[in-house]
Every structure is written in structure tokens, then in C-alpha cells.
C-alpha angles and dihedrals in degrees: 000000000000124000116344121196106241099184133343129200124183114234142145111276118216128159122198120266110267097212099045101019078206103086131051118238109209110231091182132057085200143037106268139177131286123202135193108212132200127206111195089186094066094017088232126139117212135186113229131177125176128206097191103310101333123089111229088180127033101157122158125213116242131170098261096055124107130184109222115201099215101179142002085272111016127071130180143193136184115230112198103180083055099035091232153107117217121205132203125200124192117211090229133017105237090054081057090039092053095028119031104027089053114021101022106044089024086063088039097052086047093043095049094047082044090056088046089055086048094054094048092053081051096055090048100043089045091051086049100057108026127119133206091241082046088054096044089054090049112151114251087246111201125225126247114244119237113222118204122277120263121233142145147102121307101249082058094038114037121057115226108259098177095104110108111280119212118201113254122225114259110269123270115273095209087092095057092077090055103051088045091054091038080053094049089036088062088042097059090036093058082041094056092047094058095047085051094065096040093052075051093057103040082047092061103037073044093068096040091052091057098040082057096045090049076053092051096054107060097043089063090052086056095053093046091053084050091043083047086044099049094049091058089044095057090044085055089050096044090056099063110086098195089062111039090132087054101049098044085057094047078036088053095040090056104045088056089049083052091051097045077050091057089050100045089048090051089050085056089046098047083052099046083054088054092053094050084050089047089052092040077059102046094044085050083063100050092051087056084038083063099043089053103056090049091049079052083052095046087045091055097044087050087051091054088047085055104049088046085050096052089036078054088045096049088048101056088044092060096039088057091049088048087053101046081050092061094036089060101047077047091057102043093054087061098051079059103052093051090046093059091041090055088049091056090041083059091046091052090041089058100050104046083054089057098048091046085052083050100045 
């Protein structure tokens, strides 16, 4: 189902300065709207906040990470994975009071316990079923960075947000489609990862399994010449009359050899039986392996239909825009025109009116 909006709140957007960590930097004009997603796919929440069609914030929630309320209007949080620390700022401080100390940091505080419990099932669920072969081809992961805290007064702190504040359109829905097939796109590449090293794995025990059976074989075709070998050899014993004791006791030693034999053959077989079914599964996984990689395909193409649809969108736009423009000058030419007509009209009116007065 993708990314789903859990509760938004309108405020002002600024990130710390990079090169002093001391000043905010505004990223809105306005005050727009800031969102708390959640992806059910990677059971992640991320805070996500669109000026038009560009995201001025993208922060994921991570257990670390902690909202500080800094002043009555003004509320801040450090974002590693992203080195930096991202500041709202409410246009009034009842509208912080009702809406940001119990509803925005109050689903902050519960998103980000509820990313910490997701993590932890990870871990378990990744010591439970981790190999060494799965800890050898370990990923290099790379550390988040930890950007410096954040403190002060609030003159130096908090920008001053008393300046009037007009309401923003709501931001453009042409980026959704994008971040819900970036979301599936991840998916299916995770999915086919994953499918990669399992297809590893089946290729390998693959091999070894045919190598064995290779081995089997002939060793099957060993116990059948000594079966062979043995039946003649007890024809041969029974034969001879002088030593039939003899030869019921070597007669019953070796049927019980042939039978232990039989056995021993089934339990190959059996075997053999259990390694067809092995390949009929791995080649099941490469067949959703493949259909994999062509639903990945159909997702990018569908990508590439959507950004040419959005470039087309962008272009009538501005060539409406370019339209109304000209109408307009249009317009206002012949405003002056008429009005310079009327103005004549008056002139003539006059006048006539004059030269009737004179006659």
C-alpha cells in the first residue's frame, strides 16, 4: 500500500546553518504542511514536508532521535542520517500549545518508540535467522553522523515568526506517485536480493548434490556387480553336495548381506527423490526471481511514463500562463483604445453642443 499520511500540521520549516550550527536558515516563505508517514512495507515513519514539488524536509524517525521544544512557538530535532537539525516555528502559540505539545511531539514521542520496537524485532529476527555465510557477506554499513546538539536562548534560537503569515496551497500531488513507486521499487529490489543469494545458495548445494549423486551412482552400480557376484557365488555353493551345511550358512550370510544391499540402495534412492524435488524448488525460485526482475522493469518504465507526464504537465502550465499574460496586455490596449475613443466621443459631444447653443 506504500506511504500513508497519519497526521499533518501547518507550520514554518527552517534547518541549521551547516557552516556555523549556530543560525537557522528558512526553507519556506509560508507557513506548509508537515506530515508524519507511515510505510507499512518497511515498517518505517517518516516526517515529510513539501514546498510545491520540492521536500524541504524527508527525515526519517529513528530511535535516537528526540523533538525539543525550545520555545512556546518554536520546536526542533536533529536528523543524523541526514546531518542536520530541522526547526519549526508556529505562527501563534496557542496553535503550538493545542497542536504541537500534544499532538506533534506526542506522535513524535509514539512514532519514534514504535520505530525502536521495529528495530529490535529486526535484530531478532536477523540473529535468528543469520548464517555464517550470511555474516561473512555482510554489507560495509556506514555510520550515521551525529550532528552537534542544538541549544541556546530563544532570541538566538528562535526566528521571529510574528510577520503576517499567509496559508499555502496544499502541495502538488504529482510527487506522490513517485515516492509510492520509489517505495515498491525498493521493495522488489530488497526482494530480489534476497532471491539472488538464495538462488546462490540452492546453485551450490545444486552442484554438491550432483557431484553426490554421480557418487551414488556408482556406487550402486558396485553393489549390484557384488550382488551379481554373490548369486553366482551361492549357485556355485549350493552345488556342491559335500558341503551343503556349509553352504546354507555362507547361502543365509549372504542373503542377508543382499538384503542389507536393498536397503542401503532404497535409502539412495530415497535420497536421489529428495534432490529432484531440491532442483524442481530452485528452479521455482528462479522462475519468481524472474518475475521479479520484469515487475522492477514495469515499475521503472512506469517511473519514466510518470516523469514525462509531470515534464508535459509543467509545459502547458507555462504555456497557459504564458497565454493569460498576453491576453491581458491584450486586454489592457484595448482598454486604452476605448478609453481614448470615449474621450473623443466626449470632445465631439461637446462641441456639437457648442455650435447648437451658437445656431
Amino acid at each position: 500500500m506504500g506511504e500513508q499520511p497519519i497526521f499533518s500540521t501547518r507550520a514554518h520549516v527552517f534547518q541549521i546553518d551547516p557552516n556555523t550550527k549556530k543560525n537557522w536558515v528558512p526553507t519556506s516563505k509560508h507557513a506548509v504542511t508537515v506530515s508524519y508517514f507511515y510505510d507499512s512495507t518497511r515498517n518505517v515513519y517518516r516526517i515529510i514536508s513539501l514546498d510545491g514539488s520540492k521536500a524541504i524536509i524527508n527525515s526519517t524517525i529513528t530511535p535516537n532521535m528526540t523533538f525539543t521544544k525550545t520555545s512556546q512557538k518554536f520546536g526542533q530535532w536533529a536528523d543524523s542520517r541526514a546531518n542536520t537539525v530541522y526547526g519549526l516555528g508556529f505562527s501563534s502559540e496557542h496553535h503550538l500549545s493545542k497542536s504541537l505539545s500534544f499532538q506533534f511531539a506526542e506522535k513524535f514521542q509514539e512514532f519514534k518508540e514504535a520505530a525502536r520496537l521495529a528495530k529490535e524485532k529486526s535484530q531478532e529476527k536477523m540473529e535468528l535467522t543469520s548464517t555464517p555465510s550470511q555474516e561473512s557477506a555482510g554489507g560495509d554499513l556506514q555510520s550515521p553522523l551525529t550532528p552537534e546538539s542544538i541549544n541556546g536562548t530563544d532570541d538566538e534560537r528562535t526566528p521571529d515568526m510574528t510577520q503576517n503569515s499567509e496559508p499555502r496551497a496544499e502541495p502538488t500531488q504529482n510527487a506522490l506517485p513517485f515516492s509510492h513507486s520509489s517505495a515498491i521499487s525498493k521493495h522488489w529490489e530488497a526482494e530480489l536480493a534476497t532471491l539472488k543469494g538464495n538462488n546462490a545458495k540452492l546453485t551450490a548445494a545444486l552442484l554438491e548434490s550432483t557431484a553426490n549423486v554421480k557418487q551414488w551412482k556408482q556406487q550402486l552400480a558396485a553393489y549390484q556387480e557384488e550382488a551379481e557376484r554373490l548369486h553366482k557365488r551361492v549357485t556355485e555353493l549350493e552345488c556342491v553336495s559335500s558341503q551343503a551345511n556349509a553352504v546354507h550358512t555362507h547361502k543365509t550370510e549372504l542373503n542377508q548381506t543382499i538384503q542389507e544391499l536393498e536397503e542401503t540402495l532404497k535409502v539412495k534412492e530415497e535420497e536421489i527423490e529428495r534432490l529432484k524435488q531440491e532442483i524442481d524448488n530452485a528452479r521455482e525460485l528462479q522462475e519468481q526471481r524472474d518475475s521479479l526482475t520484469q515487475k522492477l522493469q514495469e515499475v521503472e518504465i512506469r517511473n519514466k511514463d510518470l516523469e514525462g507526464q509531470l515534464s508535459d504537465l509543467e509545459q502547458r502550465l507555462e504555456k497557459s500562463q504564458n497565454e493569460q499574460e498576453a491576453f491581458r496586455n491584450n486586454l489592457k490596449t484595448l482598454l486604452e483604445i476605448l478609453d481614448g475613443k470615449i474621450f473623443e466621443l466626449t470632445e465631439l459631444r461637446d462641441n456639437l453642443a457648442k455650435l447648437l447653443e451658437c445656431s
